[in-house]
N, C-alpha and C positions, 0 to 999 in steps of 0.2 A: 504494500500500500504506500502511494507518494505520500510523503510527511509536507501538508502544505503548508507549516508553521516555521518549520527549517526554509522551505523557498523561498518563503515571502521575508525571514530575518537576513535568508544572504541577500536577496535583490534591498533591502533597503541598506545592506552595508556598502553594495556596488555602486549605491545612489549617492550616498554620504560620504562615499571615500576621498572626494578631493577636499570635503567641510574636516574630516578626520586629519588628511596629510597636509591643512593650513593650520589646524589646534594642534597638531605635534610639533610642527616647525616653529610654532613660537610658542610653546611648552620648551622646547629644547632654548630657543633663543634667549627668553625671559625668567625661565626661574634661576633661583639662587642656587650657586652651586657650594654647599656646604662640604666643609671639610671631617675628614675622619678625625675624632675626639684624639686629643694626647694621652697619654696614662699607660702603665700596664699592662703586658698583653699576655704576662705568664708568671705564675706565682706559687707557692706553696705557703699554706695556710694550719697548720698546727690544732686538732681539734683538741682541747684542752681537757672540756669535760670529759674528755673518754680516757682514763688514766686511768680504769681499774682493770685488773687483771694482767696477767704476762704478756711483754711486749708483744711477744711473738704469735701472738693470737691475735694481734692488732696489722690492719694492712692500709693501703694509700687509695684512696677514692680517685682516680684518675679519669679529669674531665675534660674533652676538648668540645670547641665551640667553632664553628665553621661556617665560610660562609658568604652573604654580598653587607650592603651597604648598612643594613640592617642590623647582622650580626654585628658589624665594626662598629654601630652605636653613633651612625651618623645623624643627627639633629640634638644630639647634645653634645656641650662644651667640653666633658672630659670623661673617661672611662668611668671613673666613678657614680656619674650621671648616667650611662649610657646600660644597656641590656647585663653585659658582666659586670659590672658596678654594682649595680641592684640585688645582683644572683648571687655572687659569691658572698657577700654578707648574709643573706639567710639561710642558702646552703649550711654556712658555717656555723649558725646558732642550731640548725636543727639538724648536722648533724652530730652534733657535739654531744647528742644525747644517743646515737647510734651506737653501738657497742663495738658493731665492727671495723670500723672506722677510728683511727685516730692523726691521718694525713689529709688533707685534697690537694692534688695536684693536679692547675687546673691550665691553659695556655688558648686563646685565642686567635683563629688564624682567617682571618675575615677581610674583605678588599672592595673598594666602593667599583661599583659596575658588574660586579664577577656572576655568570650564568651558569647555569649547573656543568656548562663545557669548562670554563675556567677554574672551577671547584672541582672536578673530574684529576683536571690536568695540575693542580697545585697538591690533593691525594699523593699520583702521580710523583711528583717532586718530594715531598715533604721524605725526609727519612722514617725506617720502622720506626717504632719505639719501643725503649727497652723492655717498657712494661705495657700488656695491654692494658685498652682502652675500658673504662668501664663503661662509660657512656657518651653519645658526640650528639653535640645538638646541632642541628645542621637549619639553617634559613637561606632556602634557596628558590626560586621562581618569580620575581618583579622585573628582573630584567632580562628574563627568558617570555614575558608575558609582553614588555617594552619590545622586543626584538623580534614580538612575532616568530618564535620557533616554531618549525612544526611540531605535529603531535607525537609521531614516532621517535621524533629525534630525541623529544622531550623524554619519553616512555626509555626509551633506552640509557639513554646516558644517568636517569634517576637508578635505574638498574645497574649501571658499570659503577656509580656510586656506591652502593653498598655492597658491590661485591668489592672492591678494594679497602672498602670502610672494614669490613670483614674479615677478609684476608690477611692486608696488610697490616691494619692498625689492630687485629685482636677483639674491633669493637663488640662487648657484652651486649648494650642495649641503644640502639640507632634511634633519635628523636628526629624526625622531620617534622618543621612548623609547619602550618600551614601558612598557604597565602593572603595577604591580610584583603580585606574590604578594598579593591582600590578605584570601585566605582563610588564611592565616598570618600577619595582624596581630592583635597581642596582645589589641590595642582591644576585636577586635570578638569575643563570645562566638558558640558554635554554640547551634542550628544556623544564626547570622544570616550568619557569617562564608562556609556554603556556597555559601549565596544570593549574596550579594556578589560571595564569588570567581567564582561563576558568569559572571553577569555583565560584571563587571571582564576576564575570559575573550575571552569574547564581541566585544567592545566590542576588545579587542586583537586578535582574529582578523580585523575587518571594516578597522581601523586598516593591519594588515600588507596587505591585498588592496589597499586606496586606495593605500596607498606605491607596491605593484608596478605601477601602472597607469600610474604618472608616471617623464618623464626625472628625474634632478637629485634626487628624493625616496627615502630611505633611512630603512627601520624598523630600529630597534636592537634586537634581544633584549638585555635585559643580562640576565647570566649570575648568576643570586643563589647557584645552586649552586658556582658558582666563588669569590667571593666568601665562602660560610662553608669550603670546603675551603682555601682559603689563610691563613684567618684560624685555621682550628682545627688547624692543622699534623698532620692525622689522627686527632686527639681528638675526643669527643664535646662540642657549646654547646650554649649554651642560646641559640635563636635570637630570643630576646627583646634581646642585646645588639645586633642587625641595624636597632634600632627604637631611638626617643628613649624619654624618660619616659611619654609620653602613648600609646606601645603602638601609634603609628600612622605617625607621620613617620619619614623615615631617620634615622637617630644620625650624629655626626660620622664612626664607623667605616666604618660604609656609604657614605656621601658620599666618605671617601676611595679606598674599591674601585670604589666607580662613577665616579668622575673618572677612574681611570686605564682603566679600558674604554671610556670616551666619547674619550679621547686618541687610544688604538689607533683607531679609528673615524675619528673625526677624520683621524687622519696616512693612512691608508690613502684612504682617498677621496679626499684632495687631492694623494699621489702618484699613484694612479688618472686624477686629470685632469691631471695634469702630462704621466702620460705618451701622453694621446689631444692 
């Protein structure tokens, strides 16, 4: 049976596509182009409270954090403001009450523009490590959604991702974010921004399928609805303050509600394997 809701959505994309390729080219001309935050980008962290029992029954939380512009904490001023800024302070208080834990050693390897090719290919680069991974938070598809990848190409290279995430790095437990709202970034005007979201959509339903297919691999929704409902204590925002200056990156605010949902994430999963 013809899908006549797919015909009629690609002919008005065919319609709108030079209104699309004049709001891109000055989306690219006119926004701001923010820099990756200064700070830290690998550390070890001492869990204090976990000091009882023999050392030797104690091991290192090994966290890597990978990634584009997002993961690098672009729309705040310093790592500490920015997605590991926020994370690794409450990692550190909750897991301080873990028993099995009494290191995290954590390094972030994240680069503004990078597409799950460029993440693929810096995997690729990066050396083993000595110790495997326990967990890698991975944000990657905004600018594989900006570049218009295809779908295959998309499909595949999320898969040549966690098979070297796998292989190479030892990773325990693979977190892919999801892709955020980005038909509600400020950046982008209509009707560019449907198109995008579209998209961006898309690109996150095929992401969520490849996670379920793998052991060890887990898709995050984060919850953006939750997020403005905690932040607006039942008042009406302006969902602009969700976003930095430039209408497109997260804000330090957002960074903060998303660290602590990637936490929850985080701790559930590795009591999950604690307790298999």
């Amino acid at each position: 049976m013809v899908d006549t809701h797919k015909i009629a959505s690609v002919a008005k994309d065919v319609l709108l596509a030079p209104v699309y390729f004049h709001q891109g080219r000055r989306i690219k001309r006119d926004t701001v182009r923010l820099p990756e935050p200064d700070g830290e980008r690998c550390g070890f962290v001492s869990l204090h409270a976990a000091t009882d029992g023999p050392a030797s029954d104690k091991s290192t939380l090994k966290l890597m954090i990978v990634g584009d512009s997002a993961a690098a904490g672009v729309g705040s001023q310093t790592q500490q403001e920015a997605l590991v800024g926020k994370l690794i302070p409450i990692l550190t208080q909750q897991l301080s009450a873990h028993s099995s834990f009494n290191m995290l050693d954590w390094s972030l390897q994240a680069t503004t523009g990078h597409t799950s090719f460029d993440i693929l290919r810096r995997l690729y680069v990066l050396p083993a490590p000595t110790q495997p991974v326990d967990v890698m938070l991975l944000s990657v598809g905004v600018n594989d959604t900006t570049s218009n990848v295809a779908i295959d190409k998309w499909k595949q290279q999320i898969e040549d991702i966690i098979a070297i995430a796998q292989r190479k790095f030892g990773v325990r437990e693979l977190i892919f974010l999801s892709l955020p709202p980005m038909a509600d970034m400020p950046a982008i005007p209509a009707p560019l921004n449907n198109f995008v979201g579209a998209k961006a959509l898309l690109l996150d339903q095929i992401l969520q399928q490849v996670c379920a297919t793998h052991a060890g691999v887990n898709y995050m929704a984060t919850d953006f609805a939750r997020m403005i409902k905690e932040h607006s204590n039942g008042s009406p925002i302006d969902i602009a303050v969700m976003f930095a200056s430039d209408g497109f990156h997260p804000s330090s605010l957002m960074y903060g509600y998303w660290a602590q949902q990637v936490s929850e994430r985080m701790l559930a999963l590795l009591d999950m394997s604690k307790a298999e």
